[in-house]
C-alpha positions, 0 to 999 in steps of 0.5 A: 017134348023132351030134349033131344039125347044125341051127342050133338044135341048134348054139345049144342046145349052144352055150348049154349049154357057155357056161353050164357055163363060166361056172359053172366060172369062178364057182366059182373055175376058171381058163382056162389058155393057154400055149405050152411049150418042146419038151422040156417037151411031150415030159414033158407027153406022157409025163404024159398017157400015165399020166394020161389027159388033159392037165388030169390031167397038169398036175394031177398035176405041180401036186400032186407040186409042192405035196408038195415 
């Protein structure tokens, strides 16, 4: 079943998602925004197929990183 379309229902999720950011950034999360070269998208595209999503991607590239 869709989400309801009405302007209250909007603004209700709306606050949800401002107030579940807000908790993330609280707890030490940090928005991430960049551009990257084309054969870097290419690897982050093969990533995401094994990994689901692009934040498990770039999780799993900082991690393998860490182990050296």
């Amino acid at each position: 079943m869709p989400n309801s379309q009405t302007p209250r229902s909007r603004a209700a999720r709306a606050r949800t998602a401002t107030a579940a950011n807000a908790a993330k950034l609280a707890a030490g999360w940090q928005r991430l925004n960049t551009l990257i070269p084309p054969d870097a998208v290419v690897a982050l595209d093969r990533l995401v197929t094994i990994h689901g999503s692009k934040r498990s991607a770039i999780v799993a590239a900082i991690a393998a990183a860490e182990k050296g």
